[in-house]
OpenMM code with the backbone's topology and positions (N, CA, C; nanometers):
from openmm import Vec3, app, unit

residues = "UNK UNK UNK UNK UNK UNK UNK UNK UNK UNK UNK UNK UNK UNK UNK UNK UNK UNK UNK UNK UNK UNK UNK UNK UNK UNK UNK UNK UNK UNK UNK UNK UNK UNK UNK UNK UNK UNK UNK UNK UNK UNK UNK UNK UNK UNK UNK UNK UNK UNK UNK UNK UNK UNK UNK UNK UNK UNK UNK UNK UNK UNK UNK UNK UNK UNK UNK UNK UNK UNK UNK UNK UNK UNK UNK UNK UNK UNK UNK UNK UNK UNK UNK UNK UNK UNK UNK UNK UNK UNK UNK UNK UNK UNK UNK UNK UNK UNK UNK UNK UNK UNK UNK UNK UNK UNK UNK UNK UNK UNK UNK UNK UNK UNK UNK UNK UNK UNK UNK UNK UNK UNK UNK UNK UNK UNK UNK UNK".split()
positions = [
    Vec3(9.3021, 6.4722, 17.9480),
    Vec3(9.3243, 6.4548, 18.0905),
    Vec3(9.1941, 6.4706, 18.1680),
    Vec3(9.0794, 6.5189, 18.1426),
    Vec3(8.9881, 6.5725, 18.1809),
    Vec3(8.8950, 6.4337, 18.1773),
    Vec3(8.9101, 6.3714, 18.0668),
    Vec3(8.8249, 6.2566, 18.0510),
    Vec3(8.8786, 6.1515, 18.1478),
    Vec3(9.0470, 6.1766, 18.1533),
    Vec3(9.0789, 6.0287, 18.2244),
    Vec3(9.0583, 6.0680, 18.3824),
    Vec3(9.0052, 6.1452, 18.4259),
    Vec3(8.9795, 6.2323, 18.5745),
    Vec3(8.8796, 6.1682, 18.5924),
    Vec3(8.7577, 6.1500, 18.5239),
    Vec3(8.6126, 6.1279, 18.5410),
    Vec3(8.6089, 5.9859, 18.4852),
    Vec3(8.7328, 5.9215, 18.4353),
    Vec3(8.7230, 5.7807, 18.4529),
    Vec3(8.6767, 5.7576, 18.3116),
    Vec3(8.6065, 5.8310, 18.2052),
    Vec3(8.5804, 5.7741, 18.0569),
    Vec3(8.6487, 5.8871, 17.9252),
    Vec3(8.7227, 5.8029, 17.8807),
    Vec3(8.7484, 5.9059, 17.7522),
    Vec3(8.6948, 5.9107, 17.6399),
    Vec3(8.7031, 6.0197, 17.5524),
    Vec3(8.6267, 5.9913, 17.4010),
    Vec3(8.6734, 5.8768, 17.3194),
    Vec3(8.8080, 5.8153, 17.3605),
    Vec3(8.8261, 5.6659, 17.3106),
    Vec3(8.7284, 5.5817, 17.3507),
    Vec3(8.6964, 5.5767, 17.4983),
    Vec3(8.6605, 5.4992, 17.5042),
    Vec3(8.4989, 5.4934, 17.4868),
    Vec3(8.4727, 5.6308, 17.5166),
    Vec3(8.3290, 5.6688, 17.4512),
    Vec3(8.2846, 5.5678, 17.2997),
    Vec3(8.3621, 5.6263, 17.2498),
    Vec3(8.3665, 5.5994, 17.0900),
    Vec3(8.3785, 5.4699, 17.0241),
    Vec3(8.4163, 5.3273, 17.1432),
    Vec3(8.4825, 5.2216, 17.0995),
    Vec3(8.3591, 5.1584, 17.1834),
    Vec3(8.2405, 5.2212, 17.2958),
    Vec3(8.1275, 5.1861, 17.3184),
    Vec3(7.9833, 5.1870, 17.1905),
    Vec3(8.0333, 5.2917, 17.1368),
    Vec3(7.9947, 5.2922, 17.0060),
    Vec3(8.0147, 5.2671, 16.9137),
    Vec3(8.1068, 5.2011, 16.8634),
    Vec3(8.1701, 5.1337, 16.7776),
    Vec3(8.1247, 4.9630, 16.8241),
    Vec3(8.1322, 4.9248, 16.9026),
    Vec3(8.1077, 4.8090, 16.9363),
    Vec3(7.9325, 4.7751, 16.9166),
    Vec3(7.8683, 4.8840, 16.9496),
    Vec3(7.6876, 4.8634, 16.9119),
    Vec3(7.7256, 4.9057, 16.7628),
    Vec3(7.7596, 4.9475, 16.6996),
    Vec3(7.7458, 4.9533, 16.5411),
    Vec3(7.7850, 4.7971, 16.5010),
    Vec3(7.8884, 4.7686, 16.5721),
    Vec3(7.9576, 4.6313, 16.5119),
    Vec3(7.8263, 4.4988, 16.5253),
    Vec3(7.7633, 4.5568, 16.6402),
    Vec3(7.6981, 4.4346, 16.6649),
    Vec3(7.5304, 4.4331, 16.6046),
    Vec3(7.4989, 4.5326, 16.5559),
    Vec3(7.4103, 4.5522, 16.4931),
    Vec3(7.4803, 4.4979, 16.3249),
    Vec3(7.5811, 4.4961, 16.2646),
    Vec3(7.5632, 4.4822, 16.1792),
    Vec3(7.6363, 4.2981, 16.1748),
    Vec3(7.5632, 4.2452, 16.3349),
    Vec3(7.6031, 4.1078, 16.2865),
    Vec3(7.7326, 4.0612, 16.3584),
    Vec3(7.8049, 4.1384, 16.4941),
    Vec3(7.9749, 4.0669, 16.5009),
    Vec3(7.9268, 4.0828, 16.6739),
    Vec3(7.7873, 4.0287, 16.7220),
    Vec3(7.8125, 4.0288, 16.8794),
    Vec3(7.9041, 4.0446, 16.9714),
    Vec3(7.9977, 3.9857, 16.9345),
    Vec3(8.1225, 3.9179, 16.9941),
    Vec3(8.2494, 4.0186, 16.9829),
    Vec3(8.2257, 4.1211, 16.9241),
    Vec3(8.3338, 4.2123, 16.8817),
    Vec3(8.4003, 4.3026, 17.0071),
    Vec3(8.5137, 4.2790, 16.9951),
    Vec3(8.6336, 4.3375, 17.0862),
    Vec3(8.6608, 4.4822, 17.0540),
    Vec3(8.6636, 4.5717, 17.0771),
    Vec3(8.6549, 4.7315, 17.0363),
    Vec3(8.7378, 4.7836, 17.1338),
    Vec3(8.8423, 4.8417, 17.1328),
    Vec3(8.9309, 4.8983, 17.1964),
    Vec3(9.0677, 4.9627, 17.1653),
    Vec3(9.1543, 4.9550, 17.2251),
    Vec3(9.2892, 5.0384, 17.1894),
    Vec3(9.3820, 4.9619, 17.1452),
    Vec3(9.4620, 5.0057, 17.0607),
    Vec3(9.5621, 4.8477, 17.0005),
    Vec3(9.7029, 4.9358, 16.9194),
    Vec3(9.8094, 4.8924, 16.9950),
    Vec3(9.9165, 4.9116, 16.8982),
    Vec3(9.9802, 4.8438, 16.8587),
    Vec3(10.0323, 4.8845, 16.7133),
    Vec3(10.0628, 4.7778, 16.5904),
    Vec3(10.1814, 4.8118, 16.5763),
    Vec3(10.2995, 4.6906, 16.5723),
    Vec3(10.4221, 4.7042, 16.5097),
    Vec3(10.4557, 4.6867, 16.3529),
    Vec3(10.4832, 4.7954, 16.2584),
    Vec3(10.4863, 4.8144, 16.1834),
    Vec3(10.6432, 4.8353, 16.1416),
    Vec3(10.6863, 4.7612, 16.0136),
    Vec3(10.8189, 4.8413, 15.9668),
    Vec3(10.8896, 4.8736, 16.1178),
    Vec3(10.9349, 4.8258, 16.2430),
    Vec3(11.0447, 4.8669, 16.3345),
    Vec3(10.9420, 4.9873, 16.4310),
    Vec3(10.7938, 5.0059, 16.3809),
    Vec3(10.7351, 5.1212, 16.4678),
    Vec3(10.5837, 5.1062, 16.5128),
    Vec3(10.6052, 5.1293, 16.6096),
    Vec3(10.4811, 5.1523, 16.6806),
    Vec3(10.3336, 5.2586, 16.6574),
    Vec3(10.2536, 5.1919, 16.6132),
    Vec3(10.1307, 5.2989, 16.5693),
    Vec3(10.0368, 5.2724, 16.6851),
    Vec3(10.0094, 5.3707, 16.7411),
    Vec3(9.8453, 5.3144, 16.8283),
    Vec3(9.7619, 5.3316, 16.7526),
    Vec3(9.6531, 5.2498, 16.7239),
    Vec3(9.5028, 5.2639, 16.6890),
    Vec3(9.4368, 5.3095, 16.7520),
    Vec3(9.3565, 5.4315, 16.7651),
    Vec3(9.2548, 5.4413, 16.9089),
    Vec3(9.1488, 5.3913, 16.9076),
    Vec3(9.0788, 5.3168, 16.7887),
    Vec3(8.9755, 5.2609, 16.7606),
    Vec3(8.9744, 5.0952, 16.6859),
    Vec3(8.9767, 4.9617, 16.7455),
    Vec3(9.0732, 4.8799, 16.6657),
    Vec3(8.9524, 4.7618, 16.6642),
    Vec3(8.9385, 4.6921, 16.5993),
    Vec3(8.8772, 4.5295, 16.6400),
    Vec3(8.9186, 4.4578, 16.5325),
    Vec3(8.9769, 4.3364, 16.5492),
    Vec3(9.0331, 4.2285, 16.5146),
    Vec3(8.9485, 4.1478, 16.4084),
    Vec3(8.8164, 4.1455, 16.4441),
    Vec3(8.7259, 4.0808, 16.3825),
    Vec3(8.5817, 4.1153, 16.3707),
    Vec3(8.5379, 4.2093, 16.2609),
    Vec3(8.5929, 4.2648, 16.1641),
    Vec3(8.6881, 4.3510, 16.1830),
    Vec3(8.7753, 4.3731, 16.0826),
    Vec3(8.8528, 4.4809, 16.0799),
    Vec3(8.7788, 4.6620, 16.1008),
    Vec3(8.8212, 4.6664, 16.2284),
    Vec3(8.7746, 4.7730, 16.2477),
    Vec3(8.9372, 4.8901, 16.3131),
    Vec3(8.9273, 4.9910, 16.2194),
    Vec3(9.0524, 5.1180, 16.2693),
    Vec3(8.9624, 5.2492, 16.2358),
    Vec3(8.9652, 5.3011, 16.3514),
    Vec3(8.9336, 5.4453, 16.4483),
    Vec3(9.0378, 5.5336, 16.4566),
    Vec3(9.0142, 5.6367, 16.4674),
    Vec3(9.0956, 5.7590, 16.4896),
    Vec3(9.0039, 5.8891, 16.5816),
    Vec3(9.0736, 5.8751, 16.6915),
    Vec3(9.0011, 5.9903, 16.7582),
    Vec3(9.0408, 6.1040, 16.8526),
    Vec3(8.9953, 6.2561, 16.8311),
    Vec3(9.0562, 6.3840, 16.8288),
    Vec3(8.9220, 6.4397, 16.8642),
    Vec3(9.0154, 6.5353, 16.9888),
    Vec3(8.9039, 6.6329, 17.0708),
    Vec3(8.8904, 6.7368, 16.9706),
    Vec3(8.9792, 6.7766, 16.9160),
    Vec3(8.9215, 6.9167, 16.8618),
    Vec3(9.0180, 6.9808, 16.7577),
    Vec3(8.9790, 6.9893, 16.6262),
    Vec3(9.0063, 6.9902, 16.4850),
    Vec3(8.9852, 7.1750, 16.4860),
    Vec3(9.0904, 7.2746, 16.4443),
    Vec3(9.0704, 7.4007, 16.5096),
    Vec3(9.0854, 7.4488, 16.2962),
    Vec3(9.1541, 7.3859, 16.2043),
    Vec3(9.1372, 7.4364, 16.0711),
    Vec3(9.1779, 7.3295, 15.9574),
    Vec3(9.1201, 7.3662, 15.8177),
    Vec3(9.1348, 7.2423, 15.7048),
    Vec3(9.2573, 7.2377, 15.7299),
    Vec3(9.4088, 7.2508, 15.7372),
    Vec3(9.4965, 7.1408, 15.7122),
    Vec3(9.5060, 7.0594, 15.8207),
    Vec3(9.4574, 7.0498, 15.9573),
    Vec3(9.4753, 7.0017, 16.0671),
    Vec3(9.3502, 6.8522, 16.0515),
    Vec3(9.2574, 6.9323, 15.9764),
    Vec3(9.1638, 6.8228, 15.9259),
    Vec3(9.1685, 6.7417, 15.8412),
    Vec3(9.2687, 6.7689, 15.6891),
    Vec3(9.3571, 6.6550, 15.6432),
    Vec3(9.4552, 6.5888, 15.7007),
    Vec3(9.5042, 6.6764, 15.7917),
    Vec3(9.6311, 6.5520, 15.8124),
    Vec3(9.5994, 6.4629, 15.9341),
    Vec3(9.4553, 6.4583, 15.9686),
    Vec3(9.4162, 6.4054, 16.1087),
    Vec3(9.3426, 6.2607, 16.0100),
    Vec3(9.3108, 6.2930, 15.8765),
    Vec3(9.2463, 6.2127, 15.8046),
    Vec3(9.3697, 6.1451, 15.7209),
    Vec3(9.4665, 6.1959, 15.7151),
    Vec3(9.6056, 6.1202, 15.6320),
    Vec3(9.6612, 5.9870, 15.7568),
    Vec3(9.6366, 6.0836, 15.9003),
    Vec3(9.6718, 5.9775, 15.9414),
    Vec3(9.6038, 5.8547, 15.9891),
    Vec3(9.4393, 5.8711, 15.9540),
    Vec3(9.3745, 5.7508, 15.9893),
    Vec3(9.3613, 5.6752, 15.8674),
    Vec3(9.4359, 5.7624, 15.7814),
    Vec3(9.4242, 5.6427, 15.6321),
    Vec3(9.5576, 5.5367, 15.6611),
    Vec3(9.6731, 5.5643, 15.7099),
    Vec3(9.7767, 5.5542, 15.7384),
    Vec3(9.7638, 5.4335, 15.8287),
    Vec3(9.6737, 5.4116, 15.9214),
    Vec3(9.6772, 5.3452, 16.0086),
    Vec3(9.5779, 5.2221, 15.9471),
    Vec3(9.4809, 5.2526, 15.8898),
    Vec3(9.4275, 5.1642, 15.7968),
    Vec3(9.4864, 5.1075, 15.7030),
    Vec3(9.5683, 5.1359, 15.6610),
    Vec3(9.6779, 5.0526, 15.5425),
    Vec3(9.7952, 5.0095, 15.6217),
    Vec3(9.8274, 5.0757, 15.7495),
    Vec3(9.8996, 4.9694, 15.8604),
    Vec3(9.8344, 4.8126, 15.8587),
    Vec3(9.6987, 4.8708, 15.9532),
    Vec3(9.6451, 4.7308, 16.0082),
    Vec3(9.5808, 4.6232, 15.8944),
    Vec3(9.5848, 4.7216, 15.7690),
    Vec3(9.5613, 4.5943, 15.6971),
    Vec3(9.6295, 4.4925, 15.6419),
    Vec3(9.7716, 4.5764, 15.6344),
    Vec3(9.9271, 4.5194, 15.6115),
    Vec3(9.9366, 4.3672, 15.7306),
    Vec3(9.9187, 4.4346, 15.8279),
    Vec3(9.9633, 4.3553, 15.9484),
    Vec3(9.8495, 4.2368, 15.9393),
    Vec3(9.7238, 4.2645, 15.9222),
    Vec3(9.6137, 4.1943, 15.9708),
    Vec3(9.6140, 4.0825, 15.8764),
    Vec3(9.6390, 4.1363, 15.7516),
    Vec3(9.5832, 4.0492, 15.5862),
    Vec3(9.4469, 4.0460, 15.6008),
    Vec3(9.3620, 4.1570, 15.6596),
    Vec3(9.2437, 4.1760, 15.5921),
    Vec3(9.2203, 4.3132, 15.5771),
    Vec3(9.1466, 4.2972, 15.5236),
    Vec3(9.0464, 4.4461, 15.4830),
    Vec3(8.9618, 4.5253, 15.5377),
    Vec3(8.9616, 4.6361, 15.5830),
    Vec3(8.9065, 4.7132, 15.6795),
    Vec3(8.7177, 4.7103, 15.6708),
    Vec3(8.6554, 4.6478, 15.7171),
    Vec3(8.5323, 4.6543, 15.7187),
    Vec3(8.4132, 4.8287, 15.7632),
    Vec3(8.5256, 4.8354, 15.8409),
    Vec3(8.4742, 4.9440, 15.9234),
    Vec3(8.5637, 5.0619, 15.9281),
    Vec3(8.5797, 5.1569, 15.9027),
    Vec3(8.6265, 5.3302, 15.9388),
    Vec3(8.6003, 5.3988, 16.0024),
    Vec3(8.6506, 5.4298, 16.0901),
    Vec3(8.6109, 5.5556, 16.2186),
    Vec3(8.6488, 5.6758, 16.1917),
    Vec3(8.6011, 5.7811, 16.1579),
    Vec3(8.6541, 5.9287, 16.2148),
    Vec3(8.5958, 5.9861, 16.3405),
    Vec3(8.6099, 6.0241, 16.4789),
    Vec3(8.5491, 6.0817, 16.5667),
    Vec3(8.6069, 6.2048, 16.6203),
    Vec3(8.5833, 6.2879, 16.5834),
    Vec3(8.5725, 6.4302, 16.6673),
    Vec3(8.5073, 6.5033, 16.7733),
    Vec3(8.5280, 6.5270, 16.8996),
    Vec3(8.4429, 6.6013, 16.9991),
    Vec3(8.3697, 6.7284, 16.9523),
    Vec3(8.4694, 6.8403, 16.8551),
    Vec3(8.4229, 6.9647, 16.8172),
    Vec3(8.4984, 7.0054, 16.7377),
    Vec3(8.4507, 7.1028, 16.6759),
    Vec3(8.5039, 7.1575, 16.5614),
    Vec3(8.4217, 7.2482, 16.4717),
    Vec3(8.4868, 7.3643, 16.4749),
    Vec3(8.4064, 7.4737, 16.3477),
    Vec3(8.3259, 7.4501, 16.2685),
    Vec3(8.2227, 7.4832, 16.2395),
    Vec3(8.1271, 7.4154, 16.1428),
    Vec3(8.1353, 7.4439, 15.9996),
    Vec3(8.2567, 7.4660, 15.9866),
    Vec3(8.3174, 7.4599, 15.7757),
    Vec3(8.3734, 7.3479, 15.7767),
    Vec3(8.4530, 7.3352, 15.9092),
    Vec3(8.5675, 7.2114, 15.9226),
    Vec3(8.4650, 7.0794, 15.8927),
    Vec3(8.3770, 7.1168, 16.0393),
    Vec3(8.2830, 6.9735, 15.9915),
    Vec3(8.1879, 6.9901, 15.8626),
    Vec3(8.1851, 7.0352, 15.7912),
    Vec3(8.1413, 7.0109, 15.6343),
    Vec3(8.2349, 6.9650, 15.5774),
    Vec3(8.3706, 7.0527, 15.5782),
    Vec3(8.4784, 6.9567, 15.4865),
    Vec3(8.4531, 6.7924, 15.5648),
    Vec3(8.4592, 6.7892, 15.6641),
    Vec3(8.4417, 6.6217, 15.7197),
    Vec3(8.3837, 6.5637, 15.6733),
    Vec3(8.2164, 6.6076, 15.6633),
    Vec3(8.1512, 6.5139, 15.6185),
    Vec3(8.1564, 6.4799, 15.4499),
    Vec3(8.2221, 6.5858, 15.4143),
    Vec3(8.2252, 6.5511, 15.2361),
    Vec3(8.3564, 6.4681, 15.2696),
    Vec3(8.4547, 6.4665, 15.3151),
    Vec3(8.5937, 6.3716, 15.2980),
    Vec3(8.5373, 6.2356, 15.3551),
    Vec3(8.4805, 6.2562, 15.4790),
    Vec3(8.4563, 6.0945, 15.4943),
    Vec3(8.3849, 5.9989, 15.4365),
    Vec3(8.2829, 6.1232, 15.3705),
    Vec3(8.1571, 5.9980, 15.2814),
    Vec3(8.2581, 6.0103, 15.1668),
    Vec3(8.3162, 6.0537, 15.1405),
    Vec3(8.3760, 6.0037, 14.9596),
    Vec3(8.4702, 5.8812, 15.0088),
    Vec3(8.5597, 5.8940, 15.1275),
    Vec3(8.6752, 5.7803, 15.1728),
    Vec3(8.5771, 5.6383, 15.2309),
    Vec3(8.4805, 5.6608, 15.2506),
    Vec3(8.3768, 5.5446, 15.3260),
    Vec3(8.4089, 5.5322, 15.4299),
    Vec3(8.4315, 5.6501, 15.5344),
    Vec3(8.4727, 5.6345, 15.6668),
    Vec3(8.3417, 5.6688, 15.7302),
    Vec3(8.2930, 5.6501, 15.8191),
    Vec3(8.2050, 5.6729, 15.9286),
    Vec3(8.2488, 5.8044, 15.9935),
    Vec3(8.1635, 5.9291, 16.0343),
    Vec3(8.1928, 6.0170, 16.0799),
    Vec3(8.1023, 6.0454, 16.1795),
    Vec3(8.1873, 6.0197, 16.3309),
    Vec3(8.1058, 6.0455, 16.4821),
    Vec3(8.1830, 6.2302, 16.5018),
    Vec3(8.0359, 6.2885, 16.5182),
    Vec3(8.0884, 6.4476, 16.5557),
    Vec3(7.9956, 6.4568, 16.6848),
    Vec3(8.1025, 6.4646, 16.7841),
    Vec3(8.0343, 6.4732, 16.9448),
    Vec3(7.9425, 6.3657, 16.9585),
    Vec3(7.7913, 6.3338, 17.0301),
    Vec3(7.7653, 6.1872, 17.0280),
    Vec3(7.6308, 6.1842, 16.8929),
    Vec3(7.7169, 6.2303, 16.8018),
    Vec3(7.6313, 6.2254, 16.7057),
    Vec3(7.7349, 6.0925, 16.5488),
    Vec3(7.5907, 5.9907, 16.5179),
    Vec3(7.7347, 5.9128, 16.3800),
    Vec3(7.6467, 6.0442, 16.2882),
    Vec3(7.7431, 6.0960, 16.2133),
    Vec3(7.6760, 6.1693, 16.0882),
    Vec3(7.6681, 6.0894, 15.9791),
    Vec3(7.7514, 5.9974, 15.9010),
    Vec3(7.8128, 5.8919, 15.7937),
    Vec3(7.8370, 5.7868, 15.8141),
] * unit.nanometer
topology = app.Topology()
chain = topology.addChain("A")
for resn in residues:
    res = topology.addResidue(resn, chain)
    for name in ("N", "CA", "C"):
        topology.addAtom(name, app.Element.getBySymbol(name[0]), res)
């Protein structure tokens, strides 16, 4: 609520950055934003989405212990095997973004995301 007061959120922070990664690696033209997918009768939001390449994001102010940090990562796997279902392609790109978080938590992060090949943004930092 704090972000949508001052007019920018860490979505949308994050999907400004996501969009210069995209276009550095070649997709100028890339659409980066919010997207929900009908799946099986249900609705998933993506908070991090682009069409072309396949790009799915997941993003969370603040990760407080490890199981909160797997299941924040179960569900951006979740949403990646959504949109690839839906899309018929293959995820080019992986987002994890976090504002903050304990600094064990973000070690477990950075070892889970580099083994999953996700990209890991911690505050306005990409670590992976």
């Amino acid at each position: 609520s704090f972000g949508k007061a001052l007019g920018v959120t860490l979505e949308d922070y994050t999907a400004s950055l996501v969009k210069l990664m995209l276009e550095d690696m070649g997709y100028p033209d890339a659409e980066v934003g919010r997207k929900p997918l009908l799946f099986n009768g249900e609705i998933y939001e993506i908070n991090i989405f682009c069409g072309e390449p396949l790009t799915v994001g997941e993003v969370t102010l603040y990760i407080r212990d490890l199981d909160e940090a797997r299941r924040e990562l179960e569900k951006l796997q979740k949403r990646i095997e959504i949109a690839e279902k839906v899309t018929g392609k293959k995820a080019t790109l992986k987002i994890f973004a976090v504002a903050n978080t304990p600094k064990e938590i973000l070690d477990h992060l950075k070892t889970a995301t580099k083994q999953q090949n996700i990209k890991l943004i911690y505050g306005k930092e990409l670590i992976t």
